[in-house]
KEKE-3310 file (N, C-alpha, C; in steps of 0.2 Angstrom, whole numbers, plus 5000, padded with zeros to 4 digits):
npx = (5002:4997:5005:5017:5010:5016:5021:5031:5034:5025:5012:5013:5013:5003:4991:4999:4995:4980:4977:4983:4981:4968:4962:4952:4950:4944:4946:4961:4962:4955:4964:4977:4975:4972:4986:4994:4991:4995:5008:5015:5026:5030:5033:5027:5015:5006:5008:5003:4990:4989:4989:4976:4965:4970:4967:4953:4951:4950:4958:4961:4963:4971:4984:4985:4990:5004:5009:5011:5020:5030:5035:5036:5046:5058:5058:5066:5074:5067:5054:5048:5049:5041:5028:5027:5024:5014:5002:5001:4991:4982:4990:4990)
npy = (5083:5094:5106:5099:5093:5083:5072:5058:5049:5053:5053:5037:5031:5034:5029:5014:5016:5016:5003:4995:4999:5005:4997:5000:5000:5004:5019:5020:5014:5025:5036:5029:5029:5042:5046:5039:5044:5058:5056:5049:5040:5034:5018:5013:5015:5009:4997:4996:4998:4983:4978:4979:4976:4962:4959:4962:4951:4952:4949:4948:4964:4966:4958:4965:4977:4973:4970:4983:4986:4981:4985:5000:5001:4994:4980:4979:4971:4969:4978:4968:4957:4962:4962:4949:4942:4954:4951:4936:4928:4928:4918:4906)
npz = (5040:5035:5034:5025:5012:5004:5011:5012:5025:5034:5027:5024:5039:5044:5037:5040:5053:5052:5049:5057:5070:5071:5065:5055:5037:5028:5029:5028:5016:5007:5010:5006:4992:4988:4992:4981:4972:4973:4976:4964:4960:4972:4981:4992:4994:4983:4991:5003:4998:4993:5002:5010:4999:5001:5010:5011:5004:4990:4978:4966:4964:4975:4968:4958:4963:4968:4956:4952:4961:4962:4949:4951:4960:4954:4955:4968:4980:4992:4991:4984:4993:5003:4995:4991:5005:5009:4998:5000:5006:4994:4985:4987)
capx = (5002:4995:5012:5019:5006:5020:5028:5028:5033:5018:5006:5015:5012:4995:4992:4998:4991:4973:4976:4986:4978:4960:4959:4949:4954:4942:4952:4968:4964:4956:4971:4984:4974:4975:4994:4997:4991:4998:5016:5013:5031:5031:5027:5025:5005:5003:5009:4996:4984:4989:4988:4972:4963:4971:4964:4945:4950:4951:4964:4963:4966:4980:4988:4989:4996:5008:5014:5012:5022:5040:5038:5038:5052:5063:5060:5069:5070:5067:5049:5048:5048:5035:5024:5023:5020:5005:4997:5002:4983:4980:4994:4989)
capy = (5083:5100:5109:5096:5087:5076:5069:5051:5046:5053:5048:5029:5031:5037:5023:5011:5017:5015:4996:4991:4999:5006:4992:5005:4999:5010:5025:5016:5015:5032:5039:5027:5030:5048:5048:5035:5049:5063:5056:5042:5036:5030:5011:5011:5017:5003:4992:4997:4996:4978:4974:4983:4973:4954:4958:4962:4945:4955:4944:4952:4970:4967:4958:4970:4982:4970:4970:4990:4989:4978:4991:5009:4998:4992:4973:4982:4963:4971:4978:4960:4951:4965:4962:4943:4944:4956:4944:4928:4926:4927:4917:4899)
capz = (5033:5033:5033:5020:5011:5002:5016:5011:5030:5037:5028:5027:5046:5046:5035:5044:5062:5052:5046:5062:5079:5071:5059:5048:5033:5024:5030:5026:5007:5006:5011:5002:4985:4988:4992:4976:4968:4973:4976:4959:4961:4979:4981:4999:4993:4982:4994:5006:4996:4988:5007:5009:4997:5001:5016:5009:5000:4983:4977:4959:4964:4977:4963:4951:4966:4969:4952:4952:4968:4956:4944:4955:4964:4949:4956:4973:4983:4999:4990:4982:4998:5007:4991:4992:5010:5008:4995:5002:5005:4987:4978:4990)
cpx = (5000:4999:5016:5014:5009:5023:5028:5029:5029:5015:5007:5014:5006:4993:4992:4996:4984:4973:4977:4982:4970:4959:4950:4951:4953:4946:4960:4968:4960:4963:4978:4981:4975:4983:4998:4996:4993:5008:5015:5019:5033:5027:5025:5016:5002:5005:5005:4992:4983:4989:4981:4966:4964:4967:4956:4944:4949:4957:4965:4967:4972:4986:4990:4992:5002:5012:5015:5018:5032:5040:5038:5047:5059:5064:5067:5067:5067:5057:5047:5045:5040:5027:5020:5020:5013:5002:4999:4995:4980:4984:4991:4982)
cpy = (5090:5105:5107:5090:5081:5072:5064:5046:5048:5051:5040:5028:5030:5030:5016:5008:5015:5008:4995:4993:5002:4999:4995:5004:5004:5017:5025:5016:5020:5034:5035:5029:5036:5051:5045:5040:5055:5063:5050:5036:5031:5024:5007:5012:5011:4997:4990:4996:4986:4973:4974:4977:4965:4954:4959:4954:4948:4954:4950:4957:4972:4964:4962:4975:4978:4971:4978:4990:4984:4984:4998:5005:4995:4984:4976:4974:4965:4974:4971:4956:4954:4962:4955:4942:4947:4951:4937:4924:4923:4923:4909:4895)
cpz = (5030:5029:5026:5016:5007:5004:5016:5019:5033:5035:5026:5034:5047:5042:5038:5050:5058:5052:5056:5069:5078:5070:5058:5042:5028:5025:5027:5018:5005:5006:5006:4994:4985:4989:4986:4970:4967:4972:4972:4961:4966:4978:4987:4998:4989:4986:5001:5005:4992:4996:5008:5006:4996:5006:5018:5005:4992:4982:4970:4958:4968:4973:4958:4957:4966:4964:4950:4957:4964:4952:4945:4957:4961:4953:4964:4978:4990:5000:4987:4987:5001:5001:4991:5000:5010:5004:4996:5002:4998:4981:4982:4986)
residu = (UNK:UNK:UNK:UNK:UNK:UNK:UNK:UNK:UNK:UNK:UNK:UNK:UNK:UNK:UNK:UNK:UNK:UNK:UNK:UNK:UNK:UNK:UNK:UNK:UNK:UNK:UNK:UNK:UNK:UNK:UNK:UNK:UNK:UNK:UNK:UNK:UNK:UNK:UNK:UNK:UNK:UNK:UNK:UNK:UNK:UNK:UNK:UNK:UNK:UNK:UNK:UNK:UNK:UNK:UNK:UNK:UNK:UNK:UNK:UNK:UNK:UNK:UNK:UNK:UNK:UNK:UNK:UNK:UNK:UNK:UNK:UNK:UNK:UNK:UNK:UNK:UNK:UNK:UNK:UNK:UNK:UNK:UNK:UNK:UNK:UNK:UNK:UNK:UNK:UNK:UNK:UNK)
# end
């Protein structure tokens, strides 16, 4: 990310090496809040982060990424489907 700090497949990678084999999550949403920032339009970072926080049980805040994560994606079903999965936790 040095070379290109915009690269959104790297850090979508990095991302989710920290959730899925550190399980750091803390790491995982440093790094997504700074990518959501950096690249705003991508909604692989809100989608991270809307996992991020079902999985602290912060229902509220993966909610609102969730619904951050329909409007980068124009309602894209394929982000739709990924969104209600990460908050499945939080809609039962």
């Amino acid at each position: 990310m040095e070379y290109d700090p915009k690269n959104v497949f790297a850090r979508d990678q990095l991302i989710q090496y920290y959730i899925d084999v550190e399980n750091d999550l803390q790491k995982a949403k440093t790094l997504a809040q700074d990518s959501r920032i950096l690249i705003s339009t991508e909604p692989k970072f809100s989608l991270h982060l809307a996992t991020i926080y079902a999985r602290e049980n912060n229902c509220q805040q993966a909610i609102s990424f969730k619904n951050e994560i329909l409007t980068k994606s124009y309602k894209h079903p394929i982000y739709s489907n990924l969104a209600d999965f990460a908050t499945k936790k939080c809609t039962n």
